[in-house]
VEXLODO-960049 format. One record per residue: residue in three letters; x, y, z of N, C-alpha, C in turn. Coordinates in pm, whole numbers, plus 50000, padded with zeros to 5 digits. Layout:
<fikes>
alaXYZXYZXYZ...
</fikes>
This chain:
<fikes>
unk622466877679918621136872179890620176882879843unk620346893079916619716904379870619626909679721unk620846908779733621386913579561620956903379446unk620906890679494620526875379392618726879679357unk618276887379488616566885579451616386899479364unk617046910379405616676924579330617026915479192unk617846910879181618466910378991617176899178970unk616876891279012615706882078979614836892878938unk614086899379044613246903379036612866918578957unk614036922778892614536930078765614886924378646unk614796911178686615356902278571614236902878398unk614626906678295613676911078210613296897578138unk612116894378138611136885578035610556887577898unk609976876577833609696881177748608266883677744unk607376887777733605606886577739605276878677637unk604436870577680603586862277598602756866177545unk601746860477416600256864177367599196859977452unk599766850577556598386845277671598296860077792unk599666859477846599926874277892599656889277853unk599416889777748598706901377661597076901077669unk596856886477646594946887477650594376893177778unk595276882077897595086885877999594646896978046unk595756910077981596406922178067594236928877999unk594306925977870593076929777814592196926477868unk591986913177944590666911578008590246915878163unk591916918178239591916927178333591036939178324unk591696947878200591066961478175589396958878177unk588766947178112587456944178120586356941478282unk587766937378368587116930878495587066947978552unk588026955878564587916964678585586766974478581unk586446975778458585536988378376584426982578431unk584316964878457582896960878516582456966178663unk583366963678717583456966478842583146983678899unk584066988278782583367005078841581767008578796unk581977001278725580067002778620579597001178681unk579376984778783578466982478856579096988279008unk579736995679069579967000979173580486992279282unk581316981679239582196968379295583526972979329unk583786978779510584966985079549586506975979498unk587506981579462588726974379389590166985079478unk590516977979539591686984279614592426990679510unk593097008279510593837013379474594927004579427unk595226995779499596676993479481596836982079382unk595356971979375595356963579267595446966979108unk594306982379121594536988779002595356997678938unk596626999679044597257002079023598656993078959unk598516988378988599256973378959599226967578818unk597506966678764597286963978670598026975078572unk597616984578627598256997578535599717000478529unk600136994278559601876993678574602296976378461unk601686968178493601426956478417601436964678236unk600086969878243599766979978083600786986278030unk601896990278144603116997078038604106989878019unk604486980678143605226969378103605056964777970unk603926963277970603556954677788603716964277689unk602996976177707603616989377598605076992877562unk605876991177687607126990677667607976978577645unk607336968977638607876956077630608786954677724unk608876958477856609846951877935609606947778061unk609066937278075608286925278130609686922078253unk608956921278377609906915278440609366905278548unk610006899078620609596887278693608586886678814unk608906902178893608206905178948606616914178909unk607056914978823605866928278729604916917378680unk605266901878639604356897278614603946885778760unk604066885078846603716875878931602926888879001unk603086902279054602126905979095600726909679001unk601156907978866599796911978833598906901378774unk599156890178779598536875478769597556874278925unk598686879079065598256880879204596756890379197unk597556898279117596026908979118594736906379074unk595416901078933594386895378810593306885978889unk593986879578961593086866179055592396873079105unk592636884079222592186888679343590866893479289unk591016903779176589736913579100588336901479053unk589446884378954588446881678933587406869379076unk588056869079170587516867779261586076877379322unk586536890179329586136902479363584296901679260unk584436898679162583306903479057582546892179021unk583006877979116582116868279052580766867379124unk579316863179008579906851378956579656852578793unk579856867578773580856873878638581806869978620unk582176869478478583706860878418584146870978371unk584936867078287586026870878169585356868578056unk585036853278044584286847777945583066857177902unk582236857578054580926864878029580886877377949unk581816887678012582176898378014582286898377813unk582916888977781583896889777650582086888277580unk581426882177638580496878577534579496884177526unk579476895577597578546906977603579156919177551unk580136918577520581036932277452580976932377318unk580686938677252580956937977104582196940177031unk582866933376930584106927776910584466939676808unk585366947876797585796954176707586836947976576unk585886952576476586556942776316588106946776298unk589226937276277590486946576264590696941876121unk590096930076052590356926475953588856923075855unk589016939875765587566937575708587076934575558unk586216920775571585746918675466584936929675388unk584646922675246584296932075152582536935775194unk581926923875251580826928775334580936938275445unk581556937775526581756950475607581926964475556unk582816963575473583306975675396581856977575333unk581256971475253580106973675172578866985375279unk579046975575400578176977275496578306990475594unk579826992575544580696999175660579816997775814unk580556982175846580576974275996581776976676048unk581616981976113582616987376231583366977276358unk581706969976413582036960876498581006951276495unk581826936976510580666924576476579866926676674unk578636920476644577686920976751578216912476860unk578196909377000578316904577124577936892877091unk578576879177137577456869677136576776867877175unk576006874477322575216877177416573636881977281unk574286889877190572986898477116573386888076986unk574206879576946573766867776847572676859076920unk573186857077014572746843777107571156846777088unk570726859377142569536862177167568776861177017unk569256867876918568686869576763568436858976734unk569006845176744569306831876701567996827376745unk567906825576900567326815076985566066824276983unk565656833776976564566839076956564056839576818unk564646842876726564476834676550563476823876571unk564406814176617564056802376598563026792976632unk562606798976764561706797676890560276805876789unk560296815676740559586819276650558786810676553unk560096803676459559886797876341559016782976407unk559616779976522559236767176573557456769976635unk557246783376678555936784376740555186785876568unk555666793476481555106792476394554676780176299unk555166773476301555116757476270554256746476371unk554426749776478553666745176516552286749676545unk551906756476578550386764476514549866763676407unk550936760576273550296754376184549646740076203unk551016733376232550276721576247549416713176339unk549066723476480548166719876550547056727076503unk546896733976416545406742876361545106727976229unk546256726576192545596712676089545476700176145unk546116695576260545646682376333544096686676391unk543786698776448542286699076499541546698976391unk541766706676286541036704076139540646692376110unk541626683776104541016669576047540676660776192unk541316660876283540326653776412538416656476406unk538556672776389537266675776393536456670376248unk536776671576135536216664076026535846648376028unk536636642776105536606625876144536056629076234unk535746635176334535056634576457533036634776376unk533326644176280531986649276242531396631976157unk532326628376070531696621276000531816605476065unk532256604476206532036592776260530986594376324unk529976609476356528856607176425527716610676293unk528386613876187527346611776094527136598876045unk528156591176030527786573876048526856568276166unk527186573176245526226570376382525036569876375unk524396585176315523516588776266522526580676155unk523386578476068522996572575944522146558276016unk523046550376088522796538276106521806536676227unk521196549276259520156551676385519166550676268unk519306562476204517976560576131517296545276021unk519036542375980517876530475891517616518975989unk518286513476158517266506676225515896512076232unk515746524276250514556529776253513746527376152unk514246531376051513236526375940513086511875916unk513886504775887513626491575924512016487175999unk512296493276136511356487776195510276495776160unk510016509776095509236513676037508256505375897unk509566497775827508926494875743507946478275782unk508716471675886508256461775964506026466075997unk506586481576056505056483176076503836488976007unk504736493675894503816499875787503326485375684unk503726474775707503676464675598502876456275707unk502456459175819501506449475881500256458075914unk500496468975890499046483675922498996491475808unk498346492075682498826501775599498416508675619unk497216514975737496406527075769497326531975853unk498696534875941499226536976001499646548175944unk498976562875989499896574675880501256575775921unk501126577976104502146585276164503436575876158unk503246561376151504216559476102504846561775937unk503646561775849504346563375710504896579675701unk504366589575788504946603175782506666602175886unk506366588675959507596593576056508636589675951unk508646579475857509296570275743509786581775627unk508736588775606509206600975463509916611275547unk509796611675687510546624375696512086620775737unk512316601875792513676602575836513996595775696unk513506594975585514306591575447514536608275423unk513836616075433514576629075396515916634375502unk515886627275594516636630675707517986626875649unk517806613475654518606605775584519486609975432unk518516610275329519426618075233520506629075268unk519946638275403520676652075400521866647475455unk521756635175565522896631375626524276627875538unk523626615675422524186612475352525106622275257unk525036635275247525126645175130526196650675219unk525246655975367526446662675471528016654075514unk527736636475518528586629375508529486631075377unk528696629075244529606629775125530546646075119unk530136653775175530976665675183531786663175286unk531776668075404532746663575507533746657475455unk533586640075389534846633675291535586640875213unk535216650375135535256658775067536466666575073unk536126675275226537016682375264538336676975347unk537736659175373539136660875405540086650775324unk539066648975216540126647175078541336661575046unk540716671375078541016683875007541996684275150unk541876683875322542556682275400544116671675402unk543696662875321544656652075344545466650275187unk544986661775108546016662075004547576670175015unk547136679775145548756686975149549696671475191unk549276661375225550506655775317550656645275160unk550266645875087550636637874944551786648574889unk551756657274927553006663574827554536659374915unk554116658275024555546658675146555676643275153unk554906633275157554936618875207555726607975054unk556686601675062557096590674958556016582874908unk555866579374794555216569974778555056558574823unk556316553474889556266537974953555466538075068unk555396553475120554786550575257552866553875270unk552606556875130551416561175135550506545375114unk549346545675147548646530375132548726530575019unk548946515374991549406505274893547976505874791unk547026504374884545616496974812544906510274704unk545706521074738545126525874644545226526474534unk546296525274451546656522174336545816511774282unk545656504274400544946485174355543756491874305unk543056496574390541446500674403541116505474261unk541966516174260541036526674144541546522774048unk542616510374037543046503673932543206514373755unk543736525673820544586533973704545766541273729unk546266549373647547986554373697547666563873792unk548966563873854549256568673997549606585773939unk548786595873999548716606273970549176615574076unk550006628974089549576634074225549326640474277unk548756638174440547556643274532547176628374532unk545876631674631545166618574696543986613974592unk543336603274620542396596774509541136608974536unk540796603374366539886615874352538536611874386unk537256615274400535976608274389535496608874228unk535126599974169534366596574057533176597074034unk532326592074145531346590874167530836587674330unk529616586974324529296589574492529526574774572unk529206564874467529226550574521530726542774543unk531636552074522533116549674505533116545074659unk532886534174746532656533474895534706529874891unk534946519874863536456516474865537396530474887unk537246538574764537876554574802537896560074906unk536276564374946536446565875116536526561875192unk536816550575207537546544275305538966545075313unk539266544575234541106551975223541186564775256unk540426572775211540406582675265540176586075410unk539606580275469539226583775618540216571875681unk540966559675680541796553375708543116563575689unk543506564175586544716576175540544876583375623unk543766591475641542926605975768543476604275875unk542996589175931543776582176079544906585776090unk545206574475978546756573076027547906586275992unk547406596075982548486607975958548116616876083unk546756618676180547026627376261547356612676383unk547186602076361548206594576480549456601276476unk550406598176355551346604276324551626614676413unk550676625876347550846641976406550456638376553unk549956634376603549306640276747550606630076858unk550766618476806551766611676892553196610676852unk553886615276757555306617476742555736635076689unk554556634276624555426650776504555786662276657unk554546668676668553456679076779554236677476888unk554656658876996554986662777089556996668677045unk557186663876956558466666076953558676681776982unk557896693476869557996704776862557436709377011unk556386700577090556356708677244557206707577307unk558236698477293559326693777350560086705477348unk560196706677195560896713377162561066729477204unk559846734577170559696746777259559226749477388unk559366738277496559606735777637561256741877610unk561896738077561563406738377568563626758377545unk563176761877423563006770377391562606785977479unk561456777777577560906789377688561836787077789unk562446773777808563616777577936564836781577845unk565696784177766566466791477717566356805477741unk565306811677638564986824977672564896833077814unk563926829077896563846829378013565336834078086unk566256817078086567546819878142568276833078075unk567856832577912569186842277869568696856877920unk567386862277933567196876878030567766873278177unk567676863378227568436866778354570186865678370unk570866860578253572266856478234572566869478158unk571696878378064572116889378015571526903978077unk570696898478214570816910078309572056914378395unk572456898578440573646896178557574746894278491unk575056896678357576006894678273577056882678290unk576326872378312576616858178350577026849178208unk576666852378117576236844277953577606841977941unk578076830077914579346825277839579506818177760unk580686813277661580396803877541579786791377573unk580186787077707579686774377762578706774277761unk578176784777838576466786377848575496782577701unk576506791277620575386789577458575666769677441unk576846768177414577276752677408575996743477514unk575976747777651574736740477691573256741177676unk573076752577623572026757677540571686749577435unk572326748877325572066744377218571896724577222unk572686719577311572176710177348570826707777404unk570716717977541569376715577568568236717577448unk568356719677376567436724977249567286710477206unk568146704777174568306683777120567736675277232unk567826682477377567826672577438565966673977435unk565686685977503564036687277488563286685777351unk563536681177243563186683877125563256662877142unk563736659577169564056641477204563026639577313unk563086645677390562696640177571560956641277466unk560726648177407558916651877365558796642677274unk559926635977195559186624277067559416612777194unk560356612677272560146597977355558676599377471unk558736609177512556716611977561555916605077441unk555726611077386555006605077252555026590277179unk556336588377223556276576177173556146559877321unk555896568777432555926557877519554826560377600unk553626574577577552636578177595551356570677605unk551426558277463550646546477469550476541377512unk551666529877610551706522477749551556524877855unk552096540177860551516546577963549806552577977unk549456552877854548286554377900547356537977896unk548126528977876547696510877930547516510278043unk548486513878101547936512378254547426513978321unk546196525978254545036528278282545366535478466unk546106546078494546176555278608545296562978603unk545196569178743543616580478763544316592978686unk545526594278706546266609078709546366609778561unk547016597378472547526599678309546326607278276unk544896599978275543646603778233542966618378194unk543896627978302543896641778287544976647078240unk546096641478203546926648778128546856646877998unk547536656077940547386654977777549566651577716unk549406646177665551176643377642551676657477559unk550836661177482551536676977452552016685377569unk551576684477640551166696877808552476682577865unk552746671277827554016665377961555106667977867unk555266665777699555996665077620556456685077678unk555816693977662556476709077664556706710477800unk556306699677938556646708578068558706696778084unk558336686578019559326676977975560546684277969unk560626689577842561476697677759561996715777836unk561166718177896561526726077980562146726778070unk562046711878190562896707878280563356692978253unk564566696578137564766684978102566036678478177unk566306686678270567926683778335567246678578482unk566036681278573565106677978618564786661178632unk564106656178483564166646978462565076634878475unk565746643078379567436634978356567976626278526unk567506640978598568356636778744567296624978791unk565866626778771565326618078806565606603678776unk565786601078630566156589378639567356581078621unk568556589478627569756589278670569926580878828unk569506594978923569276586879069568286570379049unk566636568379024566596558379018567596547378971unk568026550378838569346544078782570126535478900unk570666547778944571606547279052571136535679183unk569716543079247569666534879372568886518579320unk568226516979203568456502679143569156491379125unk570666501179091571786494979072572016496279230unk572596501179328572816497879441571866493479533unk570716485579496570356479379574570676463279510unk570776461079355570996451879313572556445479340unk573216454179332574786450679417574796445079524unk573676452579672573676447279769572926430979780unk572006432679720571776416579688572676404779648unk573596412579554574266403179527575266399579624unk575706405779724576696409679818576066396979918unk575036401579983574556395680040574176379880035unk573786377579877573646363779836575076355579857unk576396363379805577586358679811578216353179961unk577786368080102578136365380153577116348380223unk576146346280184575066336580269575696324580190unk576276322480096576436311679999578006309580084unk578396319580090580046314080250579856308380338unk579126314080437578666310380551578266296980566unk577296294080456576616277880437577626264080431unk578926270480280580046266180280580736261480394unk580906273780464581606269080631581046263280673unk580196260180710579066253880818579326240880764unk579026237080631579226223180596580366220680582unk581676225080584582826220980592583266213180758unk582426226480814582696221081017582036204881016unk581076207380953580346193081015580806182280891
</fikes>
């Protein structure tokens, strides 16, 4: 029997290419372990190192590989909750087969995905804050232009009751100065309003022409074409003249309906979006301190990026009803500020209404359980009698 296990266990194999990666990512668990000062029994690394010539020499045997699979386990036990994976994706990959860009470049070794990962998601998180600063510096732009010229309407229509009743009392007193001086000075009032109104329009004609170059024609109002009843040119309708009242009204309707647009679908999406963005980053300094980062990790990454970039257009888009119901609490929030804290803890959420999900459905089961069992019972009862 003795003799049956020595020849087994001398018995020569062949090594595999899974057995080769292995022996390589050993050497990796290793080098981690002394780096970070993670004690590794002599005898494991020694083992491994007897494994390394086996494979150099190609002569693999039965026992040579069951203890160093034994080992392989033990070490990556030893170093978690560091991988292999992790490890691989923080190392930078040496080129063995080089394109004519490399050569051009003379690239030696492609970057870690740990330092893609980061270039990428920080890029992007960039491009996305940059975009959106644009377009929340142009939604306050034109809020504030409609804000101005709905209280210059306000205005307008204070003063001509006023005059009105001015002219009511100048046409029954004509000796009345202080009213005929109060009359010339709110008709001058008045003109300036009118002028400060016709500008304001103005600008946000000149405001509401960038979204004519980006928007289809089908979706822009219909009536304008009707109105100014000539060919469709482009940019937004022009003013002709001051009495053009139909024009501005498209214009300041138009105005509306594009920062609705922006303020309740575009805006929360991108806070969504970079909610997602600040918990990425965040995690990847603490996953590329503790050298934790793995392909999985980026794979759930890049989802969370879809999922918070969604969770902020469905805020936005269900923001309305929720603010129907008229709560003390909605009243102080703003859906940008729920759309980016949303998107940040979007796995948070998820669980939230998963569990409701859940205890909904099991209370609705038990009802039904219960109805079934009371609808037996009744059965029996009228069968006895």
């Amino acid at each position: 029997m003795e003799e049956l296990k020595k020849t087994e266990d001398t018995k020569k194999i062949i090594g595999t290419e899974l057995l080769s990666d292995a022996l390589n990512d050993s050497e990796l668990l290793i080098a981690h372990a002394s780096e970070h000062g993670i004690f590794i029994d002599k005898k494991l690394i020694s083992t491994i190192v007897s494994a390394k010539n086996l494979e150099q020499q190609n002569s693999w045997t039965e026992k040579g590989e069951v203890e160093f699979w034994d080992a392989y386990r033990i070490i990556s036990e030893m170093i978690k909750p560091v991988t292999v994976d992790s490890l691989r994706a923080a190392n930078d990959i040496i080129i063995k087969r080089k394109t004519w860009f490399s050569k051009l470049f003379k690239i030696k070794k492609k970057k870690s995905l740990v330092r893609r990962s980061v270039f990428f998601y920080a890029l992007f998180a960039l491009i996305s804050m940059i975009i959106l600063l644009y377009l929340q510096i142009y939604a306050v732009k034109g809020s504030k232009l409609l804000s101005n010229i709905n209280s210059g309407n306000k205005k307008i229509h204070k003063i001509e009751d006023r005059l009105r009743e001015l002219v009511i009392i100048t046409s029954q007193n004509h000796d009345d100065r202080s009213a005929m001086m109060e009359q010339d000075k709110l008709e001058t009032e008045n003109d300036l309003t009118i002028k400060e109104l016709e500008s304001r329009i103005k600008l946000l004609t000149d405001w509401l022409s960038i979204t004519y170059y980006f928007t289809p024609d089908s979706l822009r109002m219909f009536s304008v074409k009707k109105i100014l009843n000539k060919e469709d040119t482009p940019g937004p309708p022009s003013f002709e003249s001051e009495s053009d009242f139909n024009n501005k009204i498209i214009v300041i309707q138009d105005s509306q309906n594009y920062l609705l647009i922006l303020n309740r679908y575009i805006l929360p999406l991108i806070y969504g979006l970079m909610g997602g963005f600040v918990f990425i980053l965040r995690s990847l300094a603490a996953e590329t301190k503790h050298m934790t980062f793995s392909k999985e990790t980026n794979i759930t990454y890049t989802l969370r990026i879809h999922l918070g970039a969604l969770i902020g257009l469905l805020v936005g888009l269900f923001w309305g009803d929720i603010e129907s119901q008229e709560l003390a609490f909605v009243e102080s929030l703003s859906p940008l500020a729920v759309a980016f804290l949303a998107g940040y803890s979007v796995e948070y959420l998820f669980k939230g209404i998963d569990t409701f999900i859940g205890s909904t459905f099991t209370k609705a089961v038990n009802v039904n359980k219960n109805n079934t069992n009371n609808t037996k019972n009744v059965v029996k009862d009228d069968d006895k009698n």
